[in-house]
Every structure is written in structure tokens, then in C-alpha cells.
C-alpha positions in Angstrom: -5.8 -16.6 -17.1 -8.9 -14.8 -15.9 -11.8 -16.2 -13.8 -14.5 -14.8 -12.0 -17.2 -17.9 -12.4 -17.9 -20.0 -9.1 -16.6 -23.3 -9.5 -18.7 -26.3 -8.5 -15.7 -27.9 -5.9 -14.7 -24.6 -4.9 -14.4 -23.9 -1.2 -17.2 -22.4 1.4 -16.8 -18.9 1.5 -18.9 -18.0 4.5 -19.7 -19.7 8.1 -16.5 -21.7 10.1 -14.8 -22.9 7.2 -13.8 -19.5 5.8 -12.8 -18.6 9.2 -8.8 -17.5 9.6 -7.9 -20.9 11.9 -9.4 -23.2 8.8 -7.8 -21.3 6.5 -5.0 -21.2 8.1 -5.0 -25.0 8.8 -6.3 -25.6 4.9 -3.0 -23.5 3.8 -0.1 -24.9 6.2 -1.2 -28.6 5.0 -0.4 -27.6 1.3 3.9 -28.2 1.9 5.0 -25.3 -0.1 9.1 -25.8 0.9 11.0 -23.6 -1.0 13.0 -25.0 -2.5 11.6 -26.1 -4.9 8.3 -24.0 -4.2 5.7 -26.0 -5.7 2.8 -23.7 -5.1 0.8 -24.1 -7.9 -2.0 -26.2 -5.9 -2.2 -23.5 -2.9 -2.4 -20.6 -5.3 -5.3 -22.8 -7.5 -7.1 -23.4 -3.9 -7.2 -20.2 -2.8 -8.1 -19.1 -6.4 -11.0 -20.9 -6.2 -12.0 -19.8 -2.9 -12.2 -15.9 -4.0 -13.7 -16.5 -7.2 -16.6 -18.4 -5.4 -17.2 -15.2 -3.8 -17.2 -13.1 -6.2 -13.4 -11.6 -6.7 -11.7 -10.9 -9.8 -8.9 -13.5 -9.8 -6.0 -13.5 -12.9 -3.2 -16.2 -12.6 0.4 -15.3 -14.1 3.3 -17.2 -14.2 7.1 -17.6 -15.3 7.3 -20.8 -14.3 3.6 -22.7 -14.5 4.7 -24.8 -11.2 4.8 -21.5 -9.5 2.1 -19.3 -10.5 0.9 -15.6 -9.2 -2.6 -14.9 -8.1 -3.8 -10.9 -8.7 -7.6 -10.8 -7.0 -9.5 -7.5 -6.8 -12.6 -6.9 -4.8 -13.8 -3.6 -6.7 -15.1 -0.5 -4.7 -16.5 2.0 -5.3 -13.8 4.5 -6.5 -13.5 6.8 -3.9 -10.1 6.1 -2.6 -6.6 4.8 -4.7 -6.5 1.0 -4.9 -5.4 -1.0 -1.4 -2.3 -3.9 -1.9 -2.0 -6.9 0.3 0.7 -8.9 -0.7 1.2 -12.8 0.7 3.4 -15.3 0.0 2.7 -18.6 -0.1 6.3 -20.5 -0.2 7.8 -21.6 2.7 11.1 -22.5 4.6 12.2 -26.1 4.8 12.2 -28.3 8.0 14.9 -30.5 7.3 17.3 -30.8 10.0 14.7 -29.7 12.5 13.2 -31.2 15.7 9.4 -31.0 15.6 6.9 -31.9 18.9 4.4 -32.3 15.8 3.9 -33.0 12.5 5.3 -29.4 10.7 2.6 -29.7 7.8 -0.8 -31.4 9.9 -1.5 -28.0 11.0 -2.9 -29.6 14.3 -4.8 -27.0 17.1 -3.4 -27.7 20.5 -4.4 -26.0 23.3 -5.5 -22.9 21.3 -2.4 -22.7 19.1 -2.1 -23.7 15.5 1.2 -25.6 14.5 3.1 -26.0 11.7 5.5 -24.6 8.8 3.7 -21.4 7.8 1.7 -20.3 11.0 3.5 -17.1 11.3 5.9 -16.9 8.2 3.0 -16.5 6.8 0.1 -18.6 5.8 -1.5 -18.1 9.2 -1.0 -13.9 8.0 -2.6 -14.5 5.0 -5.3 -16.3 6.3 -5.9 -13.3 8.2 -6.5 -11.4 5.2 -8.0 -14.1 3.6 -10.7 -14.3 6.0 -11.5 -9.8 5.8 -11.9 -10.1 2.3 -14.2 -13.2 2.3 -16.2 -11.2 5.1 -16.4 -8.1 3.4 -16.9 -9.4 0.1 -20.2 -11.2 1.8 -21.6 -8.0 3.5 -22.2 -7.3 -0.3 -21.0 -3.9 0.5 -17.9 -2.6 -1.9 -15.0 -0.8 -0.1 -14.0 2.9 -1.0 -11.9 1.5 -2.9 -11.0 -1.7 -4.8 -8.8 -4.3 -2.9 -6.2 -5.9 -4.2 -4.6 -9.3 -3.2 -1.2 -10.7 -4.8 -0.3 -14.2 -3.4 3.0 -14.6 -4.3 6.0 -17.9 -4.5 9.2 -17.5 -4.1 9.6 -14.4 -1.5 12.0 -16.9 0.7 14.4 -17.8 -2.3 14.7 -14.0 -3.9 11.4 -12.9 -5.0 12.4 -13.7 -8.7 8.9 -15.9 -9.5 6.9 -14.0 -7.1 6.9 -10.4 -6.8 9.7 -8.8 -8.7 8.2 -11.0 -11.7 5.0 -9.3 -11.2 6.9 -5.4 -10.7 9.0 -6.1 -13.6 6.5 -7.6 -16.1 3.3 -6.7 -15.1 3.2 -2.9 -13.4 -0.2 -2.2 -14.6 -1.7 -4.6 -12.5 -0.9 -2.1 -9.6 -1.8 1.2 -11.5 -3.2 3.7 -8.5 -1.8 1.9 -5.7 0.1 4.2 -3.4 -0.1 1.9 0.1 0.6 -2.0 0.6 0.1 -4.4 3.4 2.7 -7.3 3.7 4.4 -9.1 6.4 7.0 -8.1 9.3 9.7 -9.7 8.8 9.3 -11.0 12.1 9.8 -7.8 13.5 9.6 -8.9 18.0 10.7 -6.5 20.7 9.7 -8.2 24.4 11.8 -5.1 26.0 10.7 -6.3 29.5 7.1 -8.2 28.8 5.2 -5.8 30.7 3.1 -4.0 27.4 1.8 -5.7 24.6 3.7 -4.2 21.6 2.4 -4.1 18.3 4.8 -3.0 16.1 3.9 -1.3 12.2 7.1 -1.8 10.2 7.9 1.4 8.4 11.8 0.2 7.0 13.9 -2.7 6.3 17.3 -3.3 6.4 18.5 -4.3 2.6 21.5 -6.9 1.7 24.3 -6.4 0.7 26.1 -9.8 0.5 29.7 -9.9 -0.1 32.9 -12.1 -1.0 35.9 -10.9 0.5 39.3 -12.7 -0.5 42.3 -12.2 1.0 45.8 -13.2 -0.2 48.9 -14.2 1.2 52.0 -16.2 0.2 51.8 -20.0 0.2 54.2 -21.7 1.9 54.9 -25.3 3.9 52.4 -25.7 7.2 55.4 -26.5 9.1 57.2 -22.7 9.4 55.5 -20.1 11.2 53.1 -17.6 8.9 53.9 -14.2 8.9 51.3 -11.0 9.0 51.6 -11.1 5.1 49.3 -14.5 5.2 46.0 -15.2 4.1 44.9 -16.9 6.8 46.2 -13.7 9.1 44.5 -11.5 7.3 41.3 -13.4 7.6 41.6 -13.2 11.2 42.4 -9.8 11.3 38.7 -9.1 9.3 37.0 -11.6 11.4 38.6 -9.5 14.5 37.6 -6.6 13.2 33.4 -7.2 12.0 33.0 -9.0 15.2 31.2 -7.0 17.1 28.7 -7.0 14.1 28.7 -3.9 13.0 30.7 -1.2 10.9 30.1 2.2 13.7 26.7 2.8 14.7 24.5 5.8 12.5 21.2 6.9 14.1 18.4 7.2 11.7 15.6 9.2 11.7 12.9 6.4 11.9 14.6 4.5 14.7 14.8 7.8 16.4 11.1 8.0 16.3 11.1 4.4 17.2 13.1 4.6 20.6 11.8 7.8 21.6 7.9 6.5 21.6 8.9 2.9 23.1 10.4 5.1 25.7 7.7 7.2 26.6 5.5 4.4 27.2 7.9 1.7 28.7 7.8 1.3 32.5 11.4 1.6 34.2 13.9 1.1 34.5 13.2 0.2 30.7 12.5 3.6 29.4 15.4 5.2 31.2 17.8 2.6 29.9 16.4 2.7 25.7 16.6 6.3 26.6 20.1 6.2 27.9 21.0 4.2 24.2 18.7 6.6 21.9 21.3 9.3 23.6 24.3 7.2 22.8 24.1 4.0 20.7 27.6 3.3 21.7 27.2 3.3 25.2 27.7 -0.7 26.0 25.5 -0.4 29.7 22.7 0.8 28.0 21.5 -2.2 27.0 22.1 -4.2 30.3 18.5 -4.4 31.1 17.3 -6.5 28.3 16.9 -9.6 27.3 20.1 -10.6 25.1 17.7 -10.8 22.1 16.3 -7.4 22.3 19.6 -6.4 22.8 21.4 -7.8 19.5 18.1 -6.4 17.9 18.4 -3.1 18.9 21.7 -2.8 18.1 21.4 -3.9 14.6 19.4 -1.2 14.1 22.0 1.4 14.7 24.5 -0.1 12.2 24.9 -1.7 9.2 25.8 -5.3 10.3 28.0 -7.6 9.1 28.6 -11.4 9.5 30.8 -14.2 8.2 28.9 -16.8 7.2 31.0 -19.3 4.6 34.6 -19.7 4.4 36.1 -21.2 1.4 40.5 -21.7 1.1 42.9 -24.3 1.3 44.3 -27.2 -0.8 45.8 -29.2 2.2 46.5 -29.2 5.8 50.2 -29.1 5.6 49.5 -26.1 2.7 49.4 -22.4 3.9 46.6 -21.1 1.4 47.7 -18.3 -1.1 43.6 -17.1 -1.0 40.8 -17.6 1.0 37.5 -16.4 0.6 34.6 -15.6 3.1 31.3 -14.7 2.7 29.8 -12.1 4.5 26.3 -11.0 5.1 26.0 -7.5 5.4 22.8 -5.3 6.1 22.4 -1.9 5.4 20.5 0.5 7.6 17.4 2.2 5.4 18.1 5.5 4.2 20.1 7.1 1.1 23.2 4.6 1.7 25.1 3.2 -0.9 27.0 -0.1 -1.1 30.6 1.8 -2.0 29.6 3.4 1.5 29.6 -0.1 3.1 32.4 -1.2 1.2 34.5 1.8 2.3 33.7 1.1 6.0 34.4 -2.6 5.5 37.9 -1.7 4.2 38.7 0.7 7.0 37.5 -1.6 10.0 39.3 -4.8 8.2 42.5 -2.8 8.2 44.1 -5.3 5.3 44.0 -5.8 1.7 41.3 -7.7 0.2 39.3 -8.1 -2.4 35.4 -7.5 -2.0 33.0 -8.9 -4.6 29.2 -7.9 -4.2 27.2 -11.4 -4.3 24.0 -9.5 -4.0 22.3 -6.4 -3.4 18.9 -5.4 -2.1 16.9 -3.3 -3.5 17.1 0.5 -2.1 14.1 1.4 -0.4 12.8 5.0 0.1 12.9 7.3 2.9 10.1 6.2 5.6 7.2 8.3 5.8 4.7 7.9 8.7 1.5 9.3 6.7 -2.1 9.0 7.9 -2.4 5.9 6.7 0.4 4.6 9.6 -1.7 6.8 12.0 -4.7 4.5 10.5 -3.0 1.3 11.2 -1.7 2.1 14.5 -5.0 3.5 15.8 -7.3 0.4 15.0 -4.5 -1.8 16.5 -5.4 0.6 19.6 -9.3 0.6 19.5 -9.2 -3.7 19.1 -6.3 -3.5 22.0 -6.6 -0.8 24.1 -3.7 -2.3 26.3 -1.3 -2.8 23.1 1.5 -0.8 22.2 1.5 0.0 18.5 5.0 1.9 17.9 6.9 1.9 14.0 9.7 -0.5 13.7 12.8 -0.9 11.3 13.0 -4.8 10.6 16.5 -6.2 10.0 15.0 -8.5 7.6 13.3 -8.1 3.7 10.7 -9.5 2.3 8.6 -8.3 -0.4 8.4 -5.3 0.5 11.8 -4.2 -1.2 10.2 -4.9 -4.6 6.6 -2.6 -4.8 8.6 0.6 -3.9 9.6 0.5 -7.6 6.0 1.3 -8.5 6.0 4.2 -6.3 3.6 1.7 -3.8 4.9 2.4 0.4 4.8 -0.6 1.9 4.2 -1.2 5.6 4.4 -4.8 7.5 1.4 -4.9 10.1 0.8 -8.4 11.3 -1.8 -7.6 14.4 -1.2 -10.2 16.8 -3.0 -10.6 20.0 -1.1 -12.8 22.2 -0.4 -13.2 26.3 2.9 -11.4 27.5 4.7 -14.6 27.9 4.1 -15.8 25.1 6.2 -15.2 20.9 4.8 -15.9 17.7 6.8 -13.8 15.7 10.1 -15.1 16.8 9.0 -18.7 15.6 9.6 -18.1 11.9 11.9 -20.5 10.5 12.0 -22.4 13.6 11.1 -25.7 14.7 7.7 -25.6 16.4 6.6 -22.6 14.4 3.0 -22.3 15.4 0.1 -18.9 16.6 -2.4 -18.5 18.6 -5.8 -19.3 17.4 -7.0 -15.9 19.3 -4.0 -14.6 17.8 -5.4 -15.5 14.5 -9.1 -14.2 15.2 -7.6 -10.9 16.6 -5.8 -10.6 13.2 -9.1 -10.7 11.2 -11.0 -8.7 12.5 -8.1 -5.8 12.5 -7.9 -6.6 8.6 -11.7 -6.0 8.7 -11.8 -3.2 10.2 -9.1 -1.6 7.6 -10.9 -3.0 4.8 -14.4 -2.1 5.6 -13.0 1.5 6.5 -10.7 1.4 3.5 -10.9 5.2 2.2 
């Protein structure tokens, strides 16, 4: 489906309403909850809104509940075609302790709440609001824009954007950067700069099933080391710690060694001390135990039991059980028969390893000008602010448009008091941004768009 006519109903496009906090607020109140998804009526809204100013909008879909939206602001040819990539789905709140209502999108003393601030309608409404401000200056960019709001990034990507890399390619001819989100990419590392990090890498998946065997036997007698549920322990022993050996890469190298150059001590002496040796358990003493667990997860592939599965009965020693383990590989050429060979030497026992799933390989990392270009408006808007590359331990979307050729970076530019995380709010319960946070964000997009080229 193409469009490009102004509809009658469609949404302002210009003064407060096309704003980033009422788009923001407009988008959260749509409950997108993956599963099931449901983001047909977001999409068609913010369809709507571009075509009434003037953007080439195309719908596709695999499933028609869960539609794609490609919208191009044409320029004026003189640089390669820009991506920003959004996704509209979100995580669900069941289970969860709000203060308020996840999906009212209330403003409370200058912070928007609800299911989608940061992960990442309150993003998109960043870029939302850039392109409805540069498409009014009536002005083209260098070159054209191109937005792709996306479903289905939380549950696999398989509606979302690995339909649109698999089945439509074309759609992204000439496009050799992309814009998505972070990941929730957060460092504090003391709270005295405001850091702004660019993610450059991601961590991929690589989920297994291990299953371990043993001889069943009554629960009364005593198991011996042949047992499965002794070899479970033994793997559980042995992963945790996290990790399979810790592998400095070259972009968290680059990483640690800018953070600490401009870190205050004793921070930068000890993120030094740990750049020098990953291994060395004191380096990280200074930190707060989140920045901590971060850092070193970015020195290793991890890897954590998550499900258990074994047993017929209590008075029953199992002949298999089976545990799930979530394992993240470190960017870079590394294979998963590189992962598996580590998780057999750490585990020490026989087992059986069955890949559930496995991310998509991204490429090396390259910090081109166009990093340099994101990093140095973040330091014109913020000349206080930090703007560093970061490796994020999570994927997103980003995994898929590397297929194209497309490098994708995650820059969410964020604005916010010391004391004070957004990022860290994603899936959580009283997920919510600031609503300078949000302003600071636009304007950044702006000023990339404007300049695009």
C-alpha cells in the first residue's frame, strides 16, 4: 500500500501537538504488548501523521495485524540515503508494580510515564518530531530520509525487520548508515559526567540446551559423580561466574581507554587498572555493582541458566535433565562451535548442547566519520556530556540491516540530571523519561537531519 495524500482526520503536523512529549504521550497510550503485538493502529496513526506532511509512506505486512511502515522524506541527492529504524511493540507489564497507569502516558513533574518511554516510543518520538520539523522548513536534506517503524523487535524481529531484510531489500538500496536504539546501553561509573554513549556493537545470542545424563536410580541411596543431577551442578559450578575467560576486543579497548581519559579518579585509575587486566577482581571495586556486572560482560562471552527441565518424581534420581542457558557472544569474528568448545572445557562433564538460537553475526565495528558526526553534535547540544562508543550486551534490530551492508549505530541522546536513569528503566516497572530529556533528543535528531550529508 502506498500513500502520500493528506488525510482529512490525520494528525497536526506542526505547533505543540507534533512536539516529541505529545508524540510520545500519543504513542505509549496505543498498548502495543508483545505478545501478541497488535500494532496495526499505531503504525496507521503515525502513517497518517507523515503523509499529512508530505512523506512518502508504503505499508507492508506478513501478518496484516502487524504491519511495517517505510516513509521517505526525499533530498536532494547529494549524500546516500539515511535509515532510522523504530519499533513500535512493546514489553508486557503483567506481574509488575506500577505508581501509575503503564499506558496513560501521564507527565509528572517533568517526566513522562509509561510502557514505551524509553524502550522506545518516547525514541521514536524523538525522531518523529526531526522529521516533522524538517519536512516543515520545506527544505529537503542532502539526502532522502528514511523511516521504518517496525513490530515485533521484542519477540525476534520475524514481522518486523528481518521480514523487511529478507523480502523487501530494495527498499533500502543506497543506505550505508542506520540510526536505531541502544539497547539500553547505561554506564553511571561514578555520576560525576554526563555520558552519552554511541553504540558501535552488540553482543549476539547464542541460546543453548544442555542435557546431562546419569543413571536413574531410587532417591533413597546416595548418587554418585556419574549422576545427572551431579553433573548439573558441576556446569552450574562452573558458568557461575558468568562468563567462559575474558577476550579483550578492540572496540571495548577504545571504549575503556576514552572513559578513562576523561573520568575523574579514582575512576579512571581503576577502569584503567581493568582495561590492563580484565581478570584482575579489585579493579572493579570502585563501582557501582551494576557497572560492574556490565563491564564485565563486556570482556566475555556470558552465560546463564535460565530454565531447568528433569525429573519424573521426588523419590526418582532423573536419568536427564536439561537446562537452558543464555549465552552472549562478544562482537567480533566468533563462532558458536567457539562458544560451544569453551562451554565443554569450563563444564568439565559430558553433555549434550543443542543450539535453541543464534543471533545474527554482526560485522567488525568501524568508527567512521559519521560516529565522529554523532558524537560531536551530542557535544555542541551538551558541552558537559561525555559522548564515548559502547558495546551493548543486548540486540535489537540492529543485528538484521548489517545483511544489506547498512552499519548500524544506537544513539538515543538523552539529556538528563546526574542522579537520575532512563535508560536502565526498560522493561521495568515505572519505565518513564524526562520531558527535557525528550526535547534534548529532538533537537539532536534535528540537527543530524538538517545536516544530513
Amino acid at each position: 500500500m502506498t500513500s502520500s495524500a493528506t488525510h482529512p482526520t490525520a494528525p497536526e503536523t506542526t505547533g505543540p501537538a507534533a512536539g516529541p512529549v505529545a508524540l510520545a504521550q500519543r504513542l505509549i497510550r496505543f498498548e502495543t504488548v508483545n505478545p501478541p503485538g497488535a500494532e496495526r493502529a499505531c503504525v496507521l496513526w503515525i502513517r497518517d501523521l507523515l503523509d499529512a506532511a508530505g512523506l512518502e509512506t508504503r505499508l507492508l505486512s506478513l501478518d496484516p495485524e502487524r504491519p511495517n511502515l517505510i516513509a521517505r522524506l526525499p533530498g536532494r541527492g547529494l549524500a546516500e540515503p539515511l535509515l532510522l529504524h523504530a519499533h513500535v511493540d512493546v514489553v508486557p507489564v503483567a506481574g509488575q508494580h506500577w505508581t501509575r497507569p503503564p499506558f496513560a502516558a501521564d507527565v509528572v513533574d517533568g517526566e513522562l510515564w509509561g510502557r514505551g518511554a524509553v524502550d522506545m516510543k518516547g525514541h521514536l518520538a524523538m525522531m518523529l518530531a526531526a522529521l516533522l520539523r524538517l519536512a516543515g522548513t520545506g527544505t529537503p536534506p542532502a539526502g532522502d530520509v528514511i523511516l521504518a517503524v517496525v513490530p515485533d523487535e521484542e519477540a525476534g524481529s520475524g514481522t518486523g525487520a528481518r521480514f523487511l531484510v529478507e523480502r523487501h531489500p530494495e527498499l533500502f538500496e543506497g543506505v550505508r548508515h542506520a540510526i536505531g536504539e541502544d539497547g539500553g546501553a547505561e554506564l553511571a561509573l561514578g555520576r560525576r559526567l554526563r555520558l552519552h554513549p554511541v553504540v558501535v556493537a552488540e553482543k549476539r545470542a547464542c541460546w543453548v540446551r544442555a542435557t546431562v545424563r546419569g543413571e536413574p536410580g531410587h532417591g533413597s541411596r546416595a548418587a554418585g559423580p556419574g549422576g545427572a543431577a551431579h553433573k548439573l551442578l558441576r556446569l552450574l559450578t562452573a558458568i557461575d561466574g558468568g562468563g567462559l575467560g575474558t577476550v579483550m576486543t578492540p572496540v571495548v579497548d577504545r571504549m575503556l581507554a576514552e572513559l578513562s581519559a576523561v573520568l575523574p579518579d579514582p575512576y579512571a585509575r581503576h577502569l584503567a587498572a581493568f582495561r590492563a587486566d580484565p581478570d584482575d577482581a579489585a579493579a572493579l571495586a570502585v563501582f557501582e555493582e551494576g557497572d560492574a556486572r556490565y563491564l564485565r560482560s563486556l570482556v566475555q562471552h556470558t552465560v546463564n541458566a535460565t530454565v531447568v527441565h528433569g525429573g519424573t518424581a521426588t523419590n526418582v534420581l532423573p536419568a536427564r535433565i536439561d537446562v537452558d542457558l543464555d549465552g552472549r557472544l562478544l562482537p567480533g569474528d566468533f563462532g558458536r562451535e567457539d562458544f560451544l568448545a569453551r562451554l565443554r572445557e569450563r563444564a568439565g562433564c559430558e553433555m549434550d548442547l543443542e543450539v535453541l538460537v543464534e543471533g545474527e553475526q554482526m560485522p567488525e565495528p568501524r568508527l567512521d566519520g559519521f560516529y565522529d558526526r554523532l558524537a560531536g553534535i551530542l557535544r555542541a547540544k551538551d558541552p558537559q556530556g561525555v559522548p564515548f562508543p559502547m558495546v551493548t550486551t543486548a540486540s535489537t534490530d540492529a543485528r538484521v540491516f548489517p545483511r544489506l551492508g547498512i552499519r548500524c549505530f544506537g544513539w538515543f541522546p538523552m539529556r538528563h540530571a546526574l542522579d537520575r536513569s532512563y535508560r536502565g528503566r526498560l522493561h521495568c516497572p515505572d519505565e518513564r523519561i524526562s520531558v527535557e530529556a525528550l526535547e534534548f533528543g529532538a533537537d539532536c535528531f534535528h540537527e543530524l537531519l538538517a545536516g544530513h550529508g
